[in-house]
C-alpha atoms as an extended CHARMM CRD file, in Angstrom:
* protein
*
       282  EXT
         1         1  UNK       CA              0.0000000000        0.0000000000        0.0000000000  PROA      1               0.0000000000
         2         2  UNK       CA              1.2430000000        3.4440000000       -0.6650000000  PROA      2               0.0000000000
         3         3  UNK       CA             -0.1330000000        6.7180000000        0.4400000000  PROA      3               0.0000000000
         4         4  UNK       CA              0.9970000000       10.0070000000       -1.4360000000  PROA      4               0.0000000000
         5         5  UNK       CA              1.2560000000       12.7740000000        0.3740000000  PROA      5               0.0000000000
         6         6  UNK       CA             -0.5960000000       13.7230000000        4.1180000000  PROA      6               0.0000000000
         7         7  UNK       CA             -3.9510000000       13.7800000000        2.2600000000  PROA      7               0.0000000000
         8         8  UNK       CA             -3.9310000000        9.9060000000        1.5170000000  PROA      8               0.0000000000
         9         9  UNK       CA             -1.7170000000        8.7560000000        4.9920000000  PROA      9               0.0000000000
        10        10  UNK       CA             -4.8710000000        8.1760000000        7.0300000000  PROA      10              0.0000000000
        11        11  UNK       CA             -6.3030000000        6.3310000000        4.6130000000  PROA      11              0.0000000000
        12        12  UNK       CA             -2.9520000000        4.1180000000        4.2130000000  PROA      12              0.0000000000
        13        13  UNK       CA             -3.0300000000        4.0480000000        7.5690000000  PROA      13              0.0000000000
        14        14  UNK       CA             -6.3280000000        1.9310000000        8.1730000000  PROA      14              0.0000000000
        15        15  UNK       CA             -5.8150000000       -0.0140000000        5.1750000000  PROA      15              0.0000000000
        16        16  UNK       CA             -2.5000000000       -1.2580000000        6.7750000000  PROA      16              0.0000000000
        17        17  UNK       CA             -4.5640000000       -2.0000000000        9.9490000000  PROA      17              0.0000000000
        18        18  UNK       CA             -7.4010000000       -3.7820000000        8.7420000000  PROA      18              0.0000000000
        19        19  UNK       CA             -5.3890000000       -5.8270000000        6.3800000000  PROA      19              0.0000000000
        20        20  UNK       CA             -1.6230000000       -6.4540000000        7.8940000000  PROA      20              0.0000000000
        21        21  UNK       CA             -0.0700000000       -4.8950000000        4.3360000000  PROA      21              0.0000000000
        22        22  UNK       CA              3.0730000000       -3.0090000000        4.4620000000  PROA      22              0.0000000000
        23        23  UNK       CA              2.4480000000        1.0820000000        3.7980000000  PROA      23              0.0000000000
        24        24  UNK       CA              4.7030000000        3.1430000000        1.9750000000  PROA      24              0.0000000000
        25        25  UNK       CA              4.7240000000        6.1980000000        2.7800000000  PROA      25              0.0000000000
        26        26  UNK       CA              5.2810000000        8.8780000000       -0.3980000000  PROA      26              0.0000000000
        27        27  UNK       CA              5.8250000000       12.5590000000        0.3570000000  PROA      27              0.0000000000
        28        28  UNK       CA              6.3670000000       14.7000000000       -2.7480000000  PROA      28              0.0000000000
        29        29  UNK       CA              6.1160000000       18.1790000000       -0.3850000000  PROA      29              0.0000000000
        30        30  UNK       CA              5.8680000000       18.9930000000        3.2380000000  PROA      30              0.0000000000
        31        31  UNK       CA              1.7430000000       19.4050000000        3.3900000000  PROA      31              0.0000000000
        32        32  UNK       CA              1.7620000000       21.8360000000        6.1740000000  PROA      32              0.0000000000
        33        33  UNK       CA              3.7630000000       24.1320000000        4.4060000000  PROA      33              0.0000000000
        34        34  UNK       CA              1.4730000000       23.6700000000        1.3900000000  PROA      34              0.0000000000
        35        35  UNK       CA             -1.6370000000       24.9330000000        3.1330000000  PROA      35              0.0000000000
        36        36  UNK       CA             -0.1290000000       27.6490000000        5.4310000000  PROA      36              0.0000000000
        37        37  UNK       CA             -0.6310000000       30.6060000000        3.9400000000  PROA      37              0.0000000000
        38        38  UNK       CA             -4.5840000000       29.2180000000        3.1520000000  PROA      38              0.0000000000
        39        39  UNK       CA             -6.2190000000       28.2400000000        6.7920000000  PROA      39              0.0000000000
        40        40  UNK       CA             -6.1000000000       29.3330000000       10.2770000000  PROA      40              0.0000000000
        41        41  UNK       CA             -2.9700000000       28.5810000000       12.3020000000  PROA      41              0.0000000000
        42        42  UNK       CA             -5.0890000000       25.7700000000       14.2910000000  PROA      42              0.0000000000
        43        43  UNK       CA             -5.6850000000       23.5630000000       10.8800000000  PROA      43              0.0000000000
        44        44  UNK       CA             -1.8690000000       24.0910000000       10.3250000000  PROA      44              0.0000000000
        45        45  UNK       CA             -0.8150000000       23.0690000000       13.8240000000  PROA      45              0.0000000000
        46        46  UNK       CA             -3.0800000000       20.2770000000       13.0700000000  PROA      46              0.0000000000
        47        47  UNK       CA             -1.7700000000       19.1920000000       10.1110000000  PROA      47              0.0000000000
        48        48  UNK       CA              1.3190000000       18.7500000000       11.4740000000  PROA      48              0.0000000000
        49        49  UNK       CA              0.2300000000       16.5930000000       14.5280000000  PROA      49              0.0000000000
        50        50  UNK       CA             -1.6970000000       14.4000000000       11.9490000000  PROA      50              0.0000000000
        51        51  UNK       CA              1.4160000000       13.5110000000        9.9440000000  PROA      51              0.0000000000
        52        52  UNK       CA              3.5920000000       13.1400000000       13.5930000000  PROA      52              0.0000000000
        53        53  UNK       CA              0.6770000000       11.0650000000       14.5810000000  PROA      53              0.0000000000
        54        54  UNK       CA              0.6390000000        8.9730000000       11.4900000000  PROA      54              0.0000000000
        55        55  UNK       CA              3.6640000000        8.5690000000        9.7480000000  PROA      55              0.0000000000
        56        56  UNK       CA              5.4440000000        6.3350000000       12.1480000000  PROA      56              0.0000000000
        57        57  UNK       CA              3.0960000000        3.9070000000       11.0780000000  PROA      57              0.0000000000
        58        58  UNK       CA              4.5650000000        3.7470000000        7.4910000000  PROA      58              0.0000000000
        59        59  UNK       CA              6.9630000000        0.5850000000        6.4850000000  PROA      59              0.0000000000
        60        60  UNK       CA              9.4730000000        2.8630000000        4.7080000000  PROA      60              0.0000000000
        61        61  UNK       CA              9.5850000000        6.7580000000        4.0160000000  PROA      61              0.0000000000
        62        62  UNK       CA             10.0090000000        7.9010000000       -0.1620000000  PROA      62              0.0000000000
        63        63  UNK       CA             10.9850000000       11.6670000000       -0.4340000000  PROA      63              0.0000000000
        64        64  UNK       CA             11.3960000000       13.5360000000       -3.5000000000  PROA      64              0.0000000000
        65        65  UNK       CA             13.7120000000       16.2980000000       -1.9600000000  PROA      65              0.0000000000
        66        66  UNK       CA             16.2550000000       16.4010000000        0.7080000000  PROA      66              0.0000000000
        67        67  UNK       CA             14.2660000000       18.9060000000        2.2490000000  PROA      67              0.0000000000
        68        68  UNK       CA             10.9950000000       16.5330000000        2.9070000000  PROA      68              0.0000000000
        69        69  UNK       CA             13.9820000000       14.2670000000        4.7120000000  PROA      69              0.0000000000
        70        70  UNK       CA             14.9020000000       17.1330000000        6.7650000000  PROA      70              0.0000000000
        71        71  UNK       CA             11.4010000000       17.8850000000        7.9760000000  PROA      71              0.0000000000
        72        72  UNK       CA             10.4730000000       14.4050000000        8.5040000000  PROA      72              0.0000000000
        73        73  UNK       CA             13.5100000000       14.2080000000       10.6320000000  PROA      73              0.0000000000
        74        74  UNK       CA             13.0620000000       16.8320000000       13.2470000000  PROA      74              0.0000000000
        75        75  UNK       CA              9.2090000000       15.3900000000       13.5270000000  PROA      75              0.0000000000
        76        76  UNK       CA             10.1120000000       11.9480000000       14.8440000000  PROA      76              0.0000000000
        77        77  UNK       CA              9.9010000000       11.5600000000       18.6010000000  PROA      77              0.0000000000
        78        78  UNK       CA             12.3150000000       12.4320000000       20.5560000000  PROA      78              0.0000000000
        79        79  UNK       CA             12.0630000000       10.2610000000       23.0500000000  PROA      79              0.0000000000
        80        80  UNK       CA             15.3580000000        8.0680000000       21.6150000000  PROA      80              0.0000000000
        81        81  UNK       CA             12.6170000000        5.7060000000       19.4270000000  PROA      81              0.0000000000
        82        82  UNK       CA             13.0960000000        7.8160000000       16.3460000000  PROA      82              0.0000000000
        83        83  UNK       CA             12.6610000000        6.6460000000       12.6600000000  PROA      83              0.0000000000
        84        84  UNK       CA             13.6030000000        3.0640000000       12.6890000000  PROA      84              0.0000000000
        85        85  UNK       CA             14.6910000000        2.9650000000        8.9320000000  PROA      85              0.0000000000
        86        86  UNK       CA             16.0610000000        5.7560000000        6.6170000000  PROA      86              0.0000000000
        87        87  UNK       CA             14.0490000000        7.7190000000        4.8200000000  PROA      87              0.0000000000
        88        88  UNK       CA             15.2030000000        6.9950000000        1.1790000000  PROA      88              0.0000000000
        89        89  UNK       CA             15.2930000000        9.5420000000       -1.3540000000  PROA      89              0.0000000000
        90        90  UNK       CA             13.8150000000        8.8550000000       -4.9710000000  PROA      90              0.0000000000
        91        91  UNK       CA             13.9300000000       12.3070000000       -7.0320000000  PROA      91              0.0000000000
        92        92  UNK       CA             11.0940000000       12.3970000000       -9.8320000000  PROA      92              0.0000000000
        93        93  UNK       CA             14.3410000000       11.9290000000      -12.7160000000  PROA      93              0.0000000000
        94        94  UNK       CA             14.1400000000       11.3180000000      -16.4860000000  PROA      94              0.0000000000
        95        95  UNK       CA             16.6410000000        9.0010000000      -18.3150000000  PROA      95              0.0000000000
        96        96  UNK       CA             18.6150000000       10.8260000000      -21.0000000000  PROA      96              0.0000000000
        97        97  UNK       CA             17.9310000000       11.1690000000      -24.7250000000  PROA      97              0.0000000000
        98        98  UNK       CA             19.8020000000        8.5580000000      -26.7280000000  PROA      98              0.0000000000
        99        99  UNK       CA             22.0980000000       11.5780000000      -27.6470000000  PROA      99              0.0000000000
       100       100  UNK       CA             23.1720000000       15.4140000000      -26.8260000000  PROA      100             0.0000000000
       101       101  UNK       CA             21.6240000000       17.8850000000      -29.5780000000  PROA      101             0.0000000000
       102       102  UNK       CA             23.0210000000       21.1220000000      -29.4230000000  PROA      102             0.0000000000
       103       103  UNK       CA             20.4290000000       24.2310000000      -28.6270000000  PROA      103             0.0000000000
       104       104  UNK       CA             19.7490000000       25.7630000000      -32.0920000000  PROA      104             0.0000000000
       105       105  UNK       CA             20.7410000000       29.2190000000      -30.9800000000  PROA      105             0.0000000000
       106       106  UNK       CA             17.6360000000       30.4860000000      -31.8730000000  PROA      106             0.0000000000
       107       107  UNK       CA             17.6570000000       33.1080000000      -28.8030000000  PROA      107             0.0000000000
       108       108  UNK       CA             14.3980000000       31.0230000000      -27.2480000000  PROA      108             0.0000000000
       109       109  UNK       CA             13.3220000000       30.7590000000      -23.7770000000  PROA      109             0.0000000000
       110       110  UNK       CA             10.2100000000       28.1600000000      -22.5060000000  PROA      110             0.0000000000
       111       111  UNK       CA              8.7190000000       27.9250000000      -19.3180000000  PROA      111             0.0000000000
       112       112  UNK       CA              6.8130000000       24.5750000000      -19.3250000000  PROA      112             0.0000000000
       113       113  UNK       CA              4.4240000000       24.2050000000      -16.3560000000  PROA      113             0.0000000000
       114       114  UNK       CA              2.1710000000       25.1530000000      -13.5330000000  PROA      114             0.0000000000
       115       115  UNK       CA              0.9690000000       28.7640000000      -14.2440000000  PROA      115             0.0000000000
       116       116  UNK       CA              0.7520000000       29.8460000000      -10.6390000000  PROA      116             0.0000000000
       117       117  UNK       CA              1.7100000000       33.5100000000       -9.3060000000  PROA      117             0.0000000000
       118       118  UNK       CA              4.8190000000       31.8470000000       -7.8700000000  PROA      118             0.0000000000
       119       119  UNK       CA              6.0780000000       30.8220000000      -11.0080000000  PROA      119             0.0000000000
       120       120  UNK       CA              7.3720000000       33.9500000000      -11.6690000000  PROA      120             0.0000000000
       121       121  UNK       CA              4.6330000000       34.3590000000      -14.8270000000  PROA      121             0.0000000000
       122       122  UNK       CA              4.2660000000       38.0370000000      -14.7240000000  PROA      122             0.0000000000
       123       123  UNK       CA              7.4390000000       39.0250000000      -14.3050000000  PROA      123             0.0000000000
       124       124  UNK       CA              8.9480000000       36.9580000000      -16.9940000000  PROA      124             0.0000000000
       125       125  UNK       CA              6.3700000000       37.6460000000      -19.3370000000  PROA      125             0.0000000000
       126       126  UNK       CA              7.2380000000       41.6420000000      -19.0090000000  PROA      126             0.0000000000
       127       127  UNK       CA             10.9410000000       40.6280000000      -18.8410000000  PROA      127             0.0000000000
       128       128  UNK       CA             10.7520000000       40.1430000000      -22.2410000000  PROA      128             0.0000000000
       129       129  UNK       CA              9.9890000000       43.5620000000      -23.3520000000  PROA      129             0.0000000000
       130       130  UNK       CA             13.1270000000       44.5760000000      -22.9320000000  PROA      130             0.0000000000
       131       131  UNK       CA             15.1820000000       41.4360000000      -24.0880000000  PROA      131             0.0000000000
       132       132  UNK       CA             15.9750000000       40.5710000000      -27.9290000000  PROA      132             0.0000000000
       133       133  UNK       CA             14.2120000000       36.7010000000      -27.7780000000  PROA      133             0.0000000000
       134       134  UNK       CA             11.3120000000       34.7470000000      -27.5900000000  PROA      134             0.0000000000
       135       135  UNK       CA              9.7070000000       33.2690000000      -24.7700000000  PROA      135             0.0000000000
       136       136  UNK       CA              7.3530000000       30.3110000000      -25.6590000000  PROA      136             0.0000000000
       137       137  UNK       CA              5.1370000000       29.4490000000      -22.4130000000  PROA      137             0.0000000000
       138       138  UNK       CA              2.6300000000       26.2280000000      -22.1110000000  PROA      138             0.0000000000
       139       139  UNK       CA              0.5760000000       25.0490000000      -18.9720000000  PROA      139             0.0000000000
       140       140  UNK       CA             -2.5770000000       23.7670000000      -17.7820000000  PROA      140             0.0000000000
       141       141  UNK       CA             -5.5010000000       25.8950000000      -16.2990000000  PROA      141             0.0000000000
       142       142  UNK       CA             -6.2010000000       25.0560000000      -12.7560000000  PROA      142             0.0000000000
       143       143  UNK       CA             -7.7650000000       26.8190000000       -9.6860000000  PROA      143             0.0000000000
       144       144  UNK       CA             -5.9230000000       30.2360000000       -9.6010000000  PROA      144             0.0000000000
       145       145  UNK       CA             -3.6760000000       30.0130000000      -12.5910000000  PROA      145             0.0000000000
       146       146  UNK       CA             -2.7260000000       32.9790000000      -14.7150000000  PROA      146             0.0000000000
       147       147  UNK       CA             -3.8300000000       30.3240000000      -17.4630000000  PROA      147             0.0000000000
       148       148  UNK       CA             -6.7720000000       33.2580000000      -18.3570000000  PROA      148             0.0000000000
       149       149  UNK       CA             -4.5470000000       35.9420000000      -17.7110000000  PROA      149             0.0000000000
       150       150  UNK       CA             -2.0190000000       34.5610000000      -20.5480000000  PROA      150             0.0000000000
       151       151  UNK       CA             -4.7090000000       33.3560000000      -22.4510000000  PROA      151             0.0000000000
       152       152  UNK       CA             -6.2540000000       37.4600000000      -23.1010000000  PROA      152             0.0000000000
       153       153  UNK       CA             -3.0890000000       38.0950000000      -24.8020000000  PROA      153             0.0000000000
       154       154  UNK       CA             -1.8500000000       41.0130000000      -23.0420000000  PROA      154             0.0000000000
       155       155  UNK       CA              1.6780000000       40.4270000000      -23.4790000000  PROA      155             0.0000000000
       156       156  UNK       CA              4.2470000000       41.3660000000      -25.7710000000  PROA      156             0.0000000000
       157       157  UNK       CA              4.2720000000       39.8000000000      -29.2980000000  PROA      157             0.0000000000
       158       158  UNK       CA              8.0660000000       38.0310000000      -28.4280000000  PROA      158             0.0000000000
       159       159  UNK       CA              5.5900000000       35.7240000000      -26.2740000000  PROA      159             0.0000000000
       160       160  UNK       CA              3.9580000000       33.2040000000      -27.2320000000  PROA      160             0.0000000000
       161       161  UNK       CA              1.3880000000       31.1220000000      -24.9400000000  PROA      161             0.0000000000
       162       162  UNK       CA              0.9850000000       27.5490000000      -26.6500000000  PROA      162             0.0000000000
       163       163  UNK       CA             -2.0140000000       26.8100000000      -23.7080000000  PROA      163             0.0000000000
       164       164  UNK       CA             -2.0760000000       23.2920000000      -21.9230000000  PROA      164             0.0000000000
       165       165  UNK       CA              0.1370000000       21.7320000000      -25.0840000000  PROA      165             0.0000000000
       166       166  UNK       CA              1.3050000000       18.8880000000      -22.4150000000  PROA      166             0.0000000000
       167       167  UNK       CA              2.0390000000       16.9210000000      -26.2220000000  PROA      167             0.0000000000
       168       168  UNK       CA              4.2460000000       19.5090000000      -27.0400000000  PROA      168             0.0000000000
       169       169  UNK       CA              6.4900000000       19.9380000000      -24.0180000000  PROA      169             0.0000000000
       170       170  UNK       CA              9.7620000000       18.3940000000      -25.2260000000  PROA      170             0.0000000000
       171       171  UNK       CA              9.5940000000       19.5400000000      -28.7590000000  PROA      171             0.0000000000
       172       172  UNK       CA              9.6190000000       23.1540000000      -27.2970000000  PROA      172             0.0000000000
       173       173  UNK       CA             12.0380000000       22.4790000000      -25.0360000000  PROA      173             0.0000000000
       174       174  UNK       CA             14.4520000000       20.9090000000      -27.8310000000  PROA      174             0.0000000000
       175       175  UNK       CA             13.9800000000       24.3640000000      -30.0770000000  PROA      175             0.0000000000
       176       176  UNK       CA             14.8310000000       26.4270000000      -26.9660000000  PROA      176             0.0000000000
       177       177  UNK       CA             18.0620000000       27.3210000000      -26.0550000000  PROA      177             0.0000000000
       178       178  UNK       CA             17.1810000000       28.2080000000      -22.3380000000  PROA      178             0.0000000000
       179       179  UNK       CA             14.8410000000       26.0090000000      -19.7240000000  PROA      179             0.0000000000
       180       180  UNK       CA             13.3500000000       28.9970000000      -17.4000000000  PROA      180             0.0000000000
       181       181  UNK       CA             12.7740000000       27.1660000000      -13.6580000000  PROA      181             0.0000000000
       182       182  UNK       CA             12.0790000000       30.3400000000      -11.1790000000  PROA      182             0.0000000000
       183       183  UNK       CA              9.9280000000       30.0280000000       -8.0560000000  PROA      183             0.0000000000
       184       184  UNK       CA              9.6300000000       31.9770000000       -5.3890000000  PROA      184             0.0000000000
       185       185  UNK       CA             12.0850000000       31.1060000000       -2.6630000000  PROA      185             0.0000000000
       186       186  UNK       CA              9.4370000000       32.8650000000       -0.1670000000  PROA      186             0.0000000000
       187       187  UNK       CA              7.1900000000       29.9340000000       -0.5830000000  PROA      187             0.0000000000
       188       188  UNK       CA              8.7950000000       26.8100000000        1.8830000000  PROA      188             0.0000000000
       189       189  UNK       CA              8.0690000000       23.8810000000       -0.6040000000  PROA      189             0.0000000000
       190       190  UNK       CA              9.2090000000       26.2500000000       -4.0770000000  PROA      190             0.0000000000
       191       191  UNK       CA             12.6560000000       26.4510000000       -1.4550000000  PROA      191             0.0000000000
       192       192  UNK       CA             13.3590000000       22.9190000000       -0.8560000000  PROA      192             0.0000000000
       193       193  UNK       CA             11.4920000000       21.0710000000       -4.5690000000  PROA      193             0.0000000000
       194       194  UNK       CA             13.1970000000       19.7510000000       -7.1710000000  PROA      194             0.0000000000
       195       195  UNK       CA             11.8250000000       20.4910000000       -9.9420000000  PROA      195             0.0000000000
       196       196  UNK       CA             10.5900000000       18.2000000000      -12.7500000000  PROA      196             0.0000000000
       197       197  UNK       CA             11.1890000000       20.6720000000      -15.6010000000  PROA      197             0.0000000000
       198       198  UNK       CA             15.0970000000       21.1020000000      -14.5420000000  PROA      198             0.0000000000
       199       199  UNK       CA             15.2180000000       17.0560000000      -14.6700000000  PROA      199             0.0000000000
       200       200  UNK       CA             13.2540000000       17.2210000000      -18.2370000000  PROA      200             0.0000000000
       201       201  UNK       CA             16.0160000000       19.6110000000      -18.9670000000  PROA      201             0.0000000000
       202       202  UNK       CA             18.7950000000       17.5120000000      -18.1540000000  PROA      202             0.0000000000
       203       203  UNK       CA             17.6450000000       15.0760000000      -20.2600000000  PROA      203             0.0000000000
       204       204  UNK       CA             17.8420000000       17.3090000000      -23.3110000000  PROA      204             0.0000000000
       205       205  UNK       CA             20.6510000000       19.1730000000      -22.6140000000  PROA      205             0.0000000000
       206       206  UNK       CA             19.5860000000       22.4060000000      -21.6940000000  PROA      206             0.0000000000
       207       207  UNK       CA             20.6020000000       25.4120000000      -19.5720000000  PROA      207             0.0000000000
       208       208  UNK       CA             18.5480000000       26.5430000000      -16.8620000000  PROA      208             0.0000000000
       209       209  UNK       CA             18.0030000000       29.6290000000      -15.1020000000  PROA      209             0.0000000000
       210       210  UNK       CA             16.7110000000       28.9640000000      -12.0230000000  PROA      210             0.0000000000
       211       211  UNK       CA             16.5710000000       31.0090000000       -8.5630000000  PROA      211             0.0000000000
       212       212  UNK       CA             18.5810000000       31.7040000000       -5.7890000000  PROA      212             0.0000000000
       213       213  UNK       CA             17.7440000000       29.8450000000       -2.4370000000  PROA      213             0.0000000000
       214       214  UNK       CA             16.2420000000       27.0510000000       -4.1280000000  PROA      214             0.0000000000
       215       215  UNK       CA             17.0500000000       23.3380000000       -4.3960000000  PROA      215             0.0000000000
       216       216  UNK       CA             16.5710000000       23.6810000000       -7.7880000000  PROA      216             0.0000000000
       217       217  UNK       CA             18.9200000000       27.0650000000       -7.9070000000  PROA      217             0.0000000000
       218       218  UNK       CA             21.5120000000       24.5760000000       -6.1110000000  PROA      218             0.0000000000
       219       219  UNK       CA             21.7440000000       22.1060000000       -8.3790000000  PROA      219             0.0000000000
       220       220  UNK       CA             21.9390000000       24.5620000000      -11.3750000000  PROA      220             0.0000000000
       221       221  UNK       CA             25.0840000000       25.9730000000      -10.0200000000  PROA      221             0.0000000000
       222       222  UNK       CA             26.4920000000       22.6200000000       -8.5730000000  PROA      222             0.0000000000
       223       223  UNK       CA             25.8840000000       21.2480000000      -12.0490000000  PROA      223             0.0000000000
       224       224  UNK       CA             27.4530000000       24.6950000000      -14.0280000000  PROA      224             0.0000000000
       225       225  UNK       CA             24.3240000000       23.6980000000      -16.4050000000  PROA      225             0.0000000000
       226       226  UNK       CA             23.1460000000       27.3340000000      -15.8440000000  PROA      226             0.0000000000
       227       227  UNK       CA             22.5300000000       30.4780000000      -14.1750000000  PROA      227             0.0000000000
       228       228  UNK       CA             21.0820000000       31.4660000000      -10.8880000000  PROA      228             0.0000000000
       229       229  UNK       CA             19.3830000000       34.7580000000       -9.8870000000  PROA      229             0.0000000000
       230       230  UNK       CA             17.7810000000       36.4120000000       -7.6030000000  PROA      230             0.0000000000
       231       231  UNK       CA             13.9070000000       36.2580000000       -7.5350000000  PROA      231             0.0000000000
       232       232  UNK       CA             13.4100000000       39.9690000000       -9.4690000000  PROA      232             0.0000000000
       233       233  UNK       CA             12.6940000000       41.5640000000      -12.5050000000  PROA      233             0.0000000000
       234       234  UNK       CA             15.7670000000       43.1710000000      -13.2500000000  PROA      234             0.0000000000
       235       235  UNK       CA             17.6880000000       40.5130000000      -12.0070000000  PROA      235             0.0000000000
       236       236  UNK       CA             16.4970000000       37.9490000000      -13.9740000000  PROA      236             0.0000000000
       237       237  UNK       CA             16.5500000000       40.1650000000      -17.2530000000  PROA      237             0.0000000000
       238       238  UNK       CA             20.5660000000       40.5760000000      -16.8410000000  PROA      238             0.0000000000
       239       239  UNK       CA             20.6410000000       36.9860000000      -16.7990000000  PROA      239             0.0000000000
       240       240  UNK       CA             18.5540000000       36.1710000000      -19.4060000000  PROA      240             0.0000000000
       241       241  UNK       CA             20.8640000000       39.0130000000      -21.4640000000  PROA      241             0.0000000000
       242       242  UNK       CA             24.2070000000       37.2690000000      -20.3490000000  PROA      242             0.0000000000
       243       243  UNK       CA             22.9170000000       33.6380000000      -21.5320000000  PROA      243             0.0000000000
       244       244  UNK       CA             21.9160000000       34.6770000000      -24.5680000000  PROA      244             0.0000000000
       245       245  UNK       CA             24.3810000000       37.0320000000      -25.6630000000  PROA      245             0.0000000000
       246       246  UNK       CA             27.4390000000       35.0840000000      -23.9350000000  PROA      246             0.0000000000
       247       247  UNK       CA             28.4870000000       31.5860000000      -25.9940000000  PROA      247             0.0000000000
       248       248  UNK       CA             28.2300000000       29.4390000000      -22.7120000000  PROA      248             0.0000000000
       249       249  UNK       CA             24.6830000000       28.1150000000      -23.9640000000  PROA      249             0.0000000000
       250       250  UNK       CA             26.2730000000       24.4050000000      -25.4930000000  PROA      250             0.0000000000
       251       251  UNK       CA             28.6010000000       24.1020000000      -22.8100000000  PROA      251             0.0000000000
       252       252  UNK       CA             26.1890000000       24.6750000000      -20.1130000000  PROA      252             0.0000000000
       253       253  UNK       CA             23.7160000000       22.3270000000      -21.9730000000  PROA      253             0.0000000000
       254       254  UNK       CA             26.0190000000       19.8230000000      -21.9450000000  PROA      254             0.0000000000
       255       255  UNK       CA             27.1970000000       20.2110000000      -18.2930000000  PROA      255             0.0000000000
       256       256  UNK       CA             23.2590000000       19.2820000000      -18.0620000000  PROA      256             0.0000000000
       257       257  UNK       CA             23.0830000000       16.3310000000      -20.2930000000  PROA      257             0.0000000000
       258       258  UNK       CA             26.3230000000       14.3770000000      -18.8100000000  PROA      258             0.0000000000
       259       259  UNK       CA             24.9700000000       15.1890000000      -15.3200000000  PROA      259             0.0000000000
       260       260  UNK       CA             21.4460000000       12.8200000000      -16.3470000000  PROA      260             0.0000000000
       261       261  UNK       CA             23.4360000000       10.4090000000      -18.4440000000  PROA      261             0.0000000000
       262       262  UNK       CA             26.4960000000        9.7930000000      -16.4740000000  PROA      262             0.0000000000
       263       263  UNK       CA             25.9260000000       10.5390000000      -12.7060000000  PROA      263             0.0000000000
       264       264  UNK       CA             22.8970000000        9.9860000000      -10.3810000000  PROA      264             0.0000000000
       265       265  UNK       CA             20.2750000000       12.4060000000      -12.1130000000  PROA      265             0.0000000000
       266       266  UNK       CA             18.5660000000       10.5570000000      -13.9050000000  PROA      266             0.0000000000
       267       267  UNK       CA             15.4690000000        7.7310000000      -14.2040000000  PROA      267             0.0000000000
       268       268  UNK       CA             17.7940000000        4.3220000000      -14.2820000000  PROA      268             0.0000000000
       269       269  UNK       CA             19.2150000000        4.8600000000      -11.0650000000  PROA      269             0.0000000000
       270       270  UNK       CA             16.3390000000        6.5580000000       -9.0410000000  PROA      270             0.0000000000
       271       271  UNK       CA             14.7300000000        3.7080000000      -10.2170000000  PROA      271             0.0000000000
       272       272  UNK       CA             16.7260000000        1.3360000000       -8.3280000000  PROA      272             0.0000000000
       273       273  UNK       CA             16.3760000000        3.0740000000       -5.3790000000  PROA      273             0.0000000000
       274       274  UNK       CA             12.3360000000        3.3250000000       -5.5930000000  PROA      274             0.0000000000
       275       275  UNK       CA             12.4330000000       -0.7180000000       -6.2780000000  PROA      275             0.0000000000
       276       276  UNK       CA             14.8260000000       -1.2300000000       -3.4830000000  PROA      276             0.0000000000
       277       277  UNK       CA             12.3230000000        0.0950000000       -1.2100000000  PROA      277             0.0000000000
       278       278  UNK       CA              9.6300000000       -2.4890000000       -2.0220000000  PROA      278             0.0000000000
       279       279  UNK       CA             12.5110000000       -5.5010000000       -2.0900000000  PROA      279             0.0000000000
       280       280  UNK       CA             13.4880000000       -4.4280000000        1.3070000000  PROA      280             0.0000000000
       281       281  UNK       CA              9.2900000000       -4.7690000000        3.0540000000  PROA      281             0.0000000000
       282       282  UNK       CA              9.4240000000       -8.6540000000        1.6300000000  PROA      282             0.0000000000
C-alpha cells in the first residue's frame, strides 16, 4: 500500500490495519507548508500533529527532496525511538535522450508548467519587453492560474502562450536554447522542490536559469548547467541578457546532459532506489 502525500496517509493508515499490508509512505512536499498561507494557524498546527501522529506507522519513508527528509527528521519523537529505517530519497528523474543535440541558438526561452503567481509568470512575461528573444510558455488551467490571464493576450508579441500543449512539451524544449525554472524562494516547498522541468532539462541538454535559495537554484550551479538569480525583474533580465548574448549556452547544456546520463540524475538509477524500497518490506 502506498499513500501520497498527508492527504492519503490516514487512509494508508487503516488499510494497513485492517489488512496487515506493508504502507509506503510517499511525500512529494511537506503538506503543512502547502496549506499555510490558506487556513487558520489551528488547521496548520493540526496538520502537522496528523502527519507526527501517522507517519510512524509507514513501512518505509520515499521523499522527492532532501528537504521533505529534513522535515520528517526533526518530527520523529524524541524520546530516543526515532525513525527506525532511513528515509530513502527517490527524485522524480528522467533518463537521457539517446544523444546530446546542441540548442539551435535560436535566442528562445520556454517555461513549461504550472501557471501559478509563484512561477514567476508576470514578471517573466514583461521581462521580455526589454530582451531581444522569444519566450514560448505552455501550462494547464487550474484553480488560480494565470492560465486566463495569458490566455487574453496582453503580453508582448516576443511571447507566445501555446495553452495546456502537455504533447508539445519536449519539442519546445528541444527548439529552446534556455529552460526557465524560477519560483519563489518565499514559498517553503518552491525552497526545498526539485523540480521536474530542470530534470526534463537535463535530459535534453539544456541550460537553466533557475533562482537563488532554491534546491533547484543549487543544483543549477552545482551542475554549471546554468545560471542562478535572484527572484526579481531586473535581475532575472541581466541573466537572461548574459545567456543569450554570452556563448556558454552548449557548454552549459552539456554540463546538463552528462549530469542525467552519467551521474545519479537521472530515471535508471532513481529507479533502483524506488524498487529497493519495495525488495526491502518482503
Amino acid at each position: 500500500m502506498v499513500a501520497r502525500d498527508l492527504d492519503a496517509l490516514a487512509a494508508g493508515v487503516k488499510v494497513q490495519k485492517e489488512t496487515d499490508c506493508k504502507l509506503v509512505y510517499d511525500v512529494h512536499e511537506v503538506y503543512p507548508w502547502m496549506i499555510e498561507d490558506d487556513v487558520p494557524r489551528f488547521v496548520f498546527n493540526a496538520a502537522v500533529k496528523r502527519e507526527q501522529r501517522l507517519f510512524m506507522c509507514a513501512d518505509a519513508i520515499i521523499a522527492s527532496n532532501p528537504g521533505i527528509v529534513d522535515w520528517l527528521d526533526t518530527q520523529a519523537p524524541k524520546d530516543g525511538i526515532g525513525i527506525d529505517d532511513p528515509i530513502t530519497l527517490v527524485a522524480n528523474c528522467r533518463d537521457p535522450q539517446p544523444e546530446f543535440v546542441p540548442p539551435p541558438g535560436q535566442r528562445q526561452l520556454c517555461y513549461l508548467g504550472t501557471l501559478h503567481k509563484s512561477r514567476f509568470i508576470k514578471e517573466m512575461v514583461e521581462a521580455m519587453r526589454g530582451i531581444d528573444g522569444r519566450l514560448v510558455i505552455t501550462g494547464p488551467r487550474t484553480a488560480h492560474s494565470l492560465y486566463d490571464w495569458l490566455r487574453a493576450g496582453n503580453m508582448p508579441p516576443n511571447v507566445q502562450f501555446l495553452g495546456d500543449a502537455i504533447e508539445k512539451t519536449e519539442a519546445v524544449m528541444r527548439e529552446s536554447d534556455i529552460v526557465l525554472s524560477m519560483v519563489d524562494p518565499a514559498n517553503k516547498n518552491n525552497r526545498i522542490a526539485l523540480a521536474n522541468k530542470v530534470f526534463d532539462a537535463m535530459s535534453i541538454g539544456r541550460a537553466v536559469i533557475a533562482p537563488l535559495g532554491t534546491a533547484n537554484g543549487n543544483i543549477v550551479t552545482n551542475l554549471q548547467m546554468g545560471i542562478t538569480t535572484m527572484y526579481d525583474q531586473d535581475a532575472f533580465s541581466e541573466g537572461v541578457r548574459v545567456l543569450l548574448d554570452g556563448d556558454d549556452l552548449v557548454r552549459l547544456g552539456k554540463n546538463a546532459y552528462d549530469a542525467c546520463k552519467n551521474g545519479v540524475w537521472n530515471w535508471r538509477t532513481q529507479a533502483k532506489k524506488f524498487v529497493g524500497v519495495f525488495d526491502g518490506l518482503r
